[in-house]
C-alpha positions as CSV (number, residue, x, y, z in Angstrom):
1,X,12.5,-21.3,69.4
2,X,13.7,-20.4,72.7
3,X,13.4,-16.5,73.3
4,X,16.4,-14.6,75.3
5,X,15.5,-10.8,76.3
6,X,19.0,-9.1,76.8
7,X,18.6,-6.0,78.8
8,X,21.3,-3.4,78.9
9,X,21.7,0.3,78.5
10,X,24.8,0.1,76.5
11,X,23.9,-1.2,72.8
12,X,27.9,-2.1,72.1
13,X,27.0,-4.5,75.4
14,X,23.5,-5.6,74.0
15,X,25.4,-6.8,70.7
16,X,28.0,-8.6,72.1
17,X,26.1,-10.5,74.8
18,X,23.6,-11.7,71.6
19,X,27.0,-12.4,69.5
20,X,27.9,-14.4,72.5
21,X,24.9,-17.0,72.2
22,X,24.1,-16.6,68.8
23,X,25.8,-19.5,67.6
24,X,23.2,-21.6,68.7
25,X,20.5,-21.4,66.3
26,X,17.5,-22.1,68.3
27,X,17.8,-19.0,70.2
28,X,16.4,-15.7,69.1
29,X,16.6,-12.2,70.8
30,X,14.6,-9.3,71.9
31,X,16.3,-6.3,73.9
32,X,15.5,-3.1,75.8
33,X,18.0,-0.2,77.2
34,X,16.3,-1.0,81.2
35,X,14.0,-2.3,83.6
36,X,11.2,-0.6,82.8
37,X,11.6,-1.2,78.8
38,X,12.2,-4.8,79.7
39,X,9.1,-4.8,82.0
40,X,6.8,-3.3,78.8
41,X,7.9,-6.2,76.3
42,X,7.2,-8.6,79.6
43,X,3.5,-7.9,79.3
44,X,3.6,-8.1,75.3
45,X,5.5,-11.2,75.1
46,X,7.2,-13.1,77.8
47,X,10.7,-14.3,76.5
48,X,11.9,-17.8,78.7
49,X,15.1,-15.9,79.9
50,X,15.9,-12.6,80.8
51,X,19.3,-11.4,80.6
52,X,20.0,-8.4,82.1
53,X,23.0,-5.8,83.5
54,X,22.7,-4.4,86.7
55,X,23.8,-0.3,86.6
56,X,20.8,0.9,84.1
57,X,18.9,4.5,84.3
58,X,14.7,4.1,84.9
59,X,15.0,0.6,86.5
60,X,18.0,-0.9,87.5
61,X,18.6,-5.0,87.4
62,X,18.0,-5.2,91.0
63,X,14.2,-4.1,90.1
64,X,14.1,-5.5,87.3
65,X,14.7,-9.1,89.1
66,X,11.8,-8.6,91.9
67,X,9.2,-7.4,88.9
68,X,10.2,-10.0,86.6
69,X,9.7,-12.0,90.2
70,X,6.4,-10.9,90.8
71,X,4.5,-10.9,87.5
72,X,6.5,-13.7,85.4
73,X,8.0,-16.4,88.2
74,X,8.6,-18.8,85.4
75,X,10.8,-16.8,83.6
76,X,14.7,-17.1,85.0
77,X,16.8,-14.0,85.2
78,X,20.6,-13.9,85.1
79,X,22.3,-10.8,85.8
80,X,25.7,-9.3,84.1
81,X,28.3,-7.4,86.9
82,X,30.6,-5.3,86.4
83,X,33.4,-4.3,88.4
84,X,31.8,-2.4,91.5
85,X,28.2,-3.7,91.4
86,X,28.9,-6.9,94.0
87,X,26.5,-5.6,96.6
88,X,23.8,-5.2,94.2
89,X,24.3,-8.5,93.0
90,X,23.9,-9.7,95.8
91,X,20.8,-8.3,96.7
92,X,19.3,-9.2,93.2
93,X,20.4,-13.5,93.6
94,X,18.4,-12.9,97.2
95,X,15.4,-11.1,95.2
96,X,15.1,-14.0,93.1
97,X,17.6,-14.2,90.2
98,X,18.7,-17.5,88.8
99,X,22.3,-16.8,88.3
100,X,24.7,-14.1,87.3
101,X,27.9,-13.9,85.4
102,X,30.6,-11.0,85.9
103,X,31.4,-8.7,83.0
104,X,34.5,-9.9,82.9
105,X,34.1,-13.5,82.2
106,X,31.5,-12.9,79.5
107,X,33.0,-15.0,76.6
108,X,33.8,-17.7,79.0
109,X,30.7,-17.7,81.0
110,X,28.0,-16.9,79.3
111,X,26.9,-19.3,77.1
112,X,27.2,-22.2,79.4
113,X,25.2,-20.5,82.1
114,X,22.5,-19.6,80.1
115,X,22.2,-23.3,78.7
116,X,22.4,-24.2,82.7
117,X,19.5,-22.1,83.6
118,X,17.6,-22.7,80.3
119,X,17.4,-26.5,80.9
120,X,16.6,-25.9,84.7
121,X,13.7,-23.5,83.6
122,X,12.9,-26.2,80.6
123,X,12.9,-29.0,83.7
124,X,10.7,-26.9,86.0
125,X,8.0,-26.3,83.3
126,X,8.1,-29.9,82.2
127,X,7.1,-31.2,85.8
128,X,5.4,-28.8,87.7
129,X,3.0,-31.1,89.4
130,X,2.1,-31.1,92.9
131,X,1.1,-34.4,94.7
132,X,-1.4,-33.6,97.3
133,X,-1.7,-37.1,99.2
134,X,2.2,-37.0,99.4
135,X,3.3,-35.5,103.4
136,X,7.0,-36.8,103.3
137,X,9.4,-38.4,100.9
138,X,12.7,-39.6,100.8
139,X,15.4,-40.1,98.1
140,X,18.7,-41.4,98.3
141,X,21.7,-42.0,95.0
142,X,24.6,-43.3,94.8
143,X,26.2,-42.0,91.6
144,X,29.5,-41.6,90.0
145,X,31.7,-39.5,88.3
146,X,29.8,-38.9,85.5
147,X,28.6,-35.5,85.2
148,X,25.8,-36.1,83.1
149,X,24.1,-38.0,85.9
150,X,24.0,-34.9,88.4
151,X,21.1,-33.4,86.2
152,X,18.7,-36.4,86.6
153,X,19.3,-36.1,90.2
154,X,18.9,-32.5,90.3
155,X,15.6,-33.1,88.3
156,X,14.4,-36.0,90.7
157,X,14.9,-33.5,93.4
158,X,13.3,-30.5,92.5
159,X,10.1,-32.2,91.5
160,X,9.8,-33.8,95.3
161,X,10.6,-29.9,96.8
162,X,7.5,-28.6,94.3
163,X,5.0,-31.2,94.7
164,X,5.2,-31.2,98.4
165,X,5.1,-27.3,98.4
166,X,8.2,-26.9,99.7
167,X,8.9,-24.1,96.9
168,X,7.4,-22.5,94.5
169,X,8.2,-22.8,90.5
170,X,10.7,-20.0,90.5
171,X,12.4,-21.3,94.0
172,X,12.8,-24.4,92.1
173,X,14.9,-23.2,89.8
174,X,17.4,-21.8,92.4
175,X,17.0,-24.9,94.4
176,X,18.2,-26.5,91.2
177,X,21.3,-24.2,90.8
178,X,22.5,-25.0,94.4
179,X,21.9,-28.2,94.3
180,X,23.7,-28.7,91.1
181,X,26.8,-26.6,92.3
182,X,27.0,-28.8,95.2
183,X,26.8,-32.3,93.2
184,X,29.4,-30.8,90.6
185,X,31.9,-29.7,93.4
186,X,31.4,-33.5,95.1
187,X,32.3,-34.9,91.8
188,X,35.6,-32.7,90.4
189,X,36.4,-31.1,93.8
190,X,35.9,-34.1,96.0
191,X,36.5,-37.7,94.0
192,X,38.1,-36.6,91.6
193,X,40.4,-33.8,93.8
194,X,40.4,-30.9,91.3
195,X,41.7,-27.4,92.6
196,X,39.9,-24.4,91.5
197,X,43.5,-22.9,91.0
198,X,43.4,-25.0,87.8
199,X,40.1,-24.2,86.8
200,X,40.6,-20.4,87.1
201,X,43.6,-20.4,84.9
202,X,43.1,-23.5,82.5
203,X,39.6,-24.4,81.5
204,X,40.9,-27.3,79.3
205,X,43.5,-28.9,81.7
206,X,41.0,-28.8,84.3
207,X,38.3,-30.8,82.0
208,X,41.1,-32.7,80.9
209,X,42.6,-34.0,84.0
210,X,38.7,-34.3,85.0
211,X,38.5,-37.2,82.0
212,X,41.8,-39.0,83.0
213,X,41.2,-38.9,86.6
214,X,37.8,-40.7,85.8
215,X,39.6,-43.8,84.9
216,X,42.4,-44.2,87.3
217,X,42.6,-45.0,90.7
218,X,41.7,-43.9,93.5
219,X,39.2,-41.6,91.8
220,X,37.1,-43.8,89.5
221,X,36.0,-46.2,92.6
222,X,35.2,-43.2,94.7
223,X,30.9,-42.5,94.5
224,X,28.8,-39.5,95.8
225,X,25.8,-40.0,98.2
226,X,23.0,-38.3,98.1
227,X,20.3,-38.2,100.5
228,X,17.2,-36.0,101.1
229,X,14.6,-35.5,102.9
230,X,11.4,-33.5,101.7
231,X,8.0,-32.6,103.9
232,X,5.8,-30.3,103.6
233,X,7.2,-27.8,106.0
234,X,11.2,-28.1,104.6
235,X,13.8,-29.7,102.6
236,X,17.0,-31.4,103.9
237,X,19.5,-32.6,100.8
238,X,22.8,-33.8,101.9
239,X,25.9,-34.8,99.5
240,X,28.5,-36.6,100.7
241,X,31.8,-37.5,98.4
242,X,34.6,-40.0,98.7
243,X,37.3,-37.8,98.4
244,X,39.7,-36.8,101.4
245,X,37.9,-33.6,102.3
246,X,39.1,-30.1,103.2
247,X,39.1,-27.8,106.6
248,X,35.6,-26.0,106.1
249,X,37.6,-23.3,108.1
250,X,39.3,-22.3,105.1
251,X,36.5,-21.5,102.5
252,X,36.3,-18.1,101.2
253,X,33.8,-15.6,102.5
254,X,31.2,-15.5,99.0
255,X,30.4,-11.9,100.0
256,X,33.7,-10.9,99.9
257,X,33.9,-8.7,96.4
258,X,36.8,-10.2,95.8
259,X,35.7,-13.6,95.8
260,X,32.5,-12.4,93.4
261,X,35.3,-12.5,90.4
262,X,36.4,-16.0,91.4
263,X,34.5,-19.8,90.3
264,X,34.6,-21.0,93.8
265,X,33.5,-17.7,95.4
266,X,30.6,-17.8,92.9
267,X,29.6,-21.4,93.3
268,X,29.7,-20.8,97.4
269,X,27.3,-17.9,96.9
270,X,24.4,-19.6,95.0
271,X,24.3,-22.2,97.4
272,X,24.3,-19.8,100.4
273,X,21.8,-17.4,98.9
274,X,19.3,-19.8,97.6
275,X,19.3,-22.3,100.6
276,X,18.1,-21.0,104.1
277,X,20.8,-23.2,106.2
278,X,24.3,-24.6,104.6
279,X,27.0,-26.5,106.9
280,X,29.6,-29.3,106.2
281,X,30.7,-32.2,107.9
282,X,34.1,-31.5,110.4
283,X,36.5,-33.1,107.7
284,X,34.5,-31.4,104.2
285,X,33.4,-34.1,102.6
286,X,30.1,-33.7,103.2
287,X,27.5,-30.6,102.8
288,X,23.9,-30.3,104.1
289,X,21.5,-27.6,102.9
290,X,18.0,-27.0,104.0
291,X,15.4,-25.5,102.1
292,X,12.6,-23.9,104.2
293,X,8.7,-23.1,103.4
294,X,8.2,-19.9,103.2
295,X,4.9,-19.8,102.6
């Protein structure tokens, strides 16, 4: 049974984040009204995900995150924003947060980013090994379209960033999340030339198109390159995609409030916040990220 502890002053809010996941029965719940609650149950009995709101009396989210940080770095925390608590939010993902989902998009959101971050967590505990007599490695895929590959990738990867001690258990996880962003954006934005537009306002044509796409040409030839690069001092993934590319110029600013609310504002912001250098190619098809010890 996989334990969620849902963390919010506002009971109406506890309940309906629960009613949101509880349709999968292998999930139970426990729940406190803040930080410091949440902290108490911590040290009783550590759930494997902590979902929390941000604006709570005793201890806000923000602290929450660095405690939960601190004492419990195997367990992931994913925050819930509301309308006027961007900044914070920020500051929590930098703290060490796995991933956060606005108010707002609740029904939408929630339960697929809790499944995300679950089966990144479950990843992480099922091969943290380190490889001492390992000093560099280096991986390179060639996938396509599929979606289902980008996990084992994303797997692959963060076990070479842990066992050469690039990051630790709970940087993993957000290595994980950026990484994953990225692969899923060369796939739907870049092969298979999805707009966010669509995504925003029709989850099902967007998936829907995604399937058709996969079989016509030009998209279904087109492949996504991976490369990276792991030592002991830093980590260097790049993903290149087949697809025509856009002006780099153009992407939105992910600290912008206003781009908090929006998929591609969100997706832009993990990768920026959990890597510690991001920059594309001159025509777009191409991201690196670099992933520095910081030990």
């Amino acid at each position: 049974m996989t334990t969620i502890l849902i963390v919010d002053d506002s009971a109406v809010d506890r309940r309906l984040a629960q009613g949101l996941l509880e349709k999968c029965p292998v999930l139970s719940f426990m729940y406190a009204a803040n930080g410091k609650e949440a902290v108490e149950q911590l040290k009783v009995s550590p759930p494997d995900l902590v979902l929390t709101d941000l604006q709570m009396p005793e201890m806000n989210g923000l602290e929450l995150v660095k405690a939960v940080r601190e004492k419990h770095p195997l367990v992931p925390v994913i925050l819930m924003t509301a309308q006027g608590s961007e900044e914070i939010a920020v500051q929590a993902l930098a703290s060490g947060a796995a991933s956060y989902v606005p108010k707002s998009r609740l029904a939408r959101d929630l339960e697929s980013t809790v499944e995300s971050v679950l089966a990144t967590a479950r990843a992480q505990r099922r091969h943290a090994r380190l490889m001492d007599c390992v000093t560099r490695s280096h991986l390179s895929f060639v996938i396509d379209n599929d979606p289902s590959l980008v996990a084992a990738v994303v797997d692959q990867l963060q076990d070479r960033v842990v066992q050469l001690g690039v990051c630790d258990e709970t940087e993993r996880i957000r290595v994980g999340i950026a990484l994953e962003e990225a692969l899923i954006n060369a796939v739907y934005h870049g092969n298979l030339e999805l707009t966010s537009e669509l995504r925003e306002s029709d989850m099902n044509a967007y998936y829907a198109l995604a399937e058709e796409r996969r079989s016509e040409e030009p998209y279904r030839s087109r492949l996504v390159h991976v490369d990276a690069t792991v030592t002991r001092h830093e980590a260097t993934f790049v993903v290149r995609d087949s697809g025509a590319g856009f002006d780099p110029a153009v992407l939105p600013d992910p600290t912008d409030p206003e781009n908090l609310e929006k998929l591609t504002g969100r997706g832009l912001l993990l990768i920026r916040t959990f890597m510690d250098e991001v920059r594309y190619n001159p025509t777009g098809n191409e991201i690196t990220m670099v992933k520095r010890n910081g030990r």
